[in-house]
C-alpha positions, 0 to 999 in steps of 0.5 A: 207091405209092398215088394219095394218097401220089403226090399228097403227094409231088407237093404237098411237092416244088411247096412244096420248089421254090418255097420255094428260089426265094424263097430265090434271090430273097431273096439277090439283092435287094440287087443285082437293081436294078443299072442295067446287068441292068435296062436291059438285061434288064428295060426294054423289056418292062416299056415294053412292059407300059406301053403296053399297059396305057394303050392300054387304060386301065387303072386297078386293076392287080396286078403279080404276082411284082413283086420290088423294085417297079420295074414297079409304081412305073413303073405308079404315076407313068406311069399315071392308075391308082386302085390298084396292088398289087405282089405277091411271095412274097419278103420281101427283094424287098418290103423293097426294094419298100416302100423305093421307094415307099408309093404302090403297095399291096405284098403278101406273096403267092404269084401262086397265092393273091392276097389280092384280092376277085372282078373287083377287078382290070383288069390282072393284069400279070407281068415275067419271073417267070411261069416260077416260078409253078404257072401253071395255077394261077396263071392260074386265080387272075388270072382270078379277080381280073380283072373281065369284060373285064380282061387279064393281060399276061404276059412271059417267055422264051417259045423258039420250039419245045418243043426250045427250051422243054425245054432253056431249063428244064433251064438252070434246074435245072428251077426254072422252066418256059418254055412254048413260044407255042403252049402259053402260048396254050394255057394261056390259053384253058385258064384260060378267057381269051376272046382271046390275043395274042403278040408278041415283045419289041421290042429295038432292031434285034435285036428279030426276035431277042428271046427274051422274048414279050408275052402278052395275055389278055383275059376275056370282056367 
């Protein structure tokens, strides 16, 4: 097989993955808000989001992958921001997004093309959807957006070792990837980050358990 024909058969395969995904998350966005997954699952890592966008002051933030806008609302109403977007490729995420609240601007846009002018950003934020991005892609993209000394915050399940890694992405059906901390760092400073910090999500008393990691990644000032 020719380079050419390789690398279209690559391109139609990422378009065919990420077209099933946003059909996924299509269907469950009439039930993705349902108190039990989201205290459970999606609270202590968007808390943590949270404070670490006030520590560092943060006031023009994107929430990339923001499904039915619960994060990027939190960021709105807890926050002294000037403008949140809320970014998604799923039109059935939006709908619930846009129901929620008119405050925080929503775009229908993959984490890979924001429609977002050159260092408009401070904080380029993502809550348990990095593993469905291009992320090399992707991280190049917030990098774009986020003027010098902006982060991204990014939260995923991020195991421990490549083993782990490689067993949490087949029980997706390779529809995501979970890079293990060492090669979340990597990517990175690979993007062109100057700094990367990790820490695990804190979840009560089995925190030193969490599987969910807190990356943050600051450009150069």
């Amino acid at each position: 097989m020719s380079t050419l024909s390789t690398l279209n058969t690559a391109d139609r395969y990422a378009g065919d993955r990420a077209a099933a995904v946003t059909r996924l998350f299509d269907r469950l966005s009439g039930v993705y808000d349902t108190a039990l997954v989201q205290s459970v699952m999606y609270r202590p890592p968007q808390d943590e989001i949270i404070a670490e966008l006030g520590r560092r002051r943060a006031r023009r933030i994107a929430d990339v992958g923001c499904g039915t806008g619960i994060l990027a609302t939190r960021i709105w109403s807890e926050l002294p921001v000037e403008v949140v977007y809320g970014c998604d490729a799923s039109e059935g995420m939006l709908a619930q997004a846009r129901a929620r609240t008119d405050a925080v601007t929503w775009l229908l846009a993959r984490s890979e093309k924001l429609p977002l002018p050159d260092d408009s950003l401070d904080a380029v934020v993502s809550s348990h959807a990095f593993h469905f991005f291009d992320q090399p892609a992707a991280l190049t993209e917030f990098h774009r957006v986020l003027a010098p000394g902006g982060c991204v915050i990014v939260v995923i399940v991020n195991p421990r070792t490549r083993f782990g890694s490689r067993m949490t992405s087949l029980s997706t059906g390779r529809a995501g990837h979970f890079p293990d901390e060492r090669s979340m760092r990597r990517l990175m400073l690979d993007a062109g980050f100057a700094t990367v910090d990790q820490r695990r999500v804190r979840r009560g008393s089995v925190g030193v358990l969490s599987p969910d990691l807190v990356t943050v990644a600051q450009v150069a000032p």
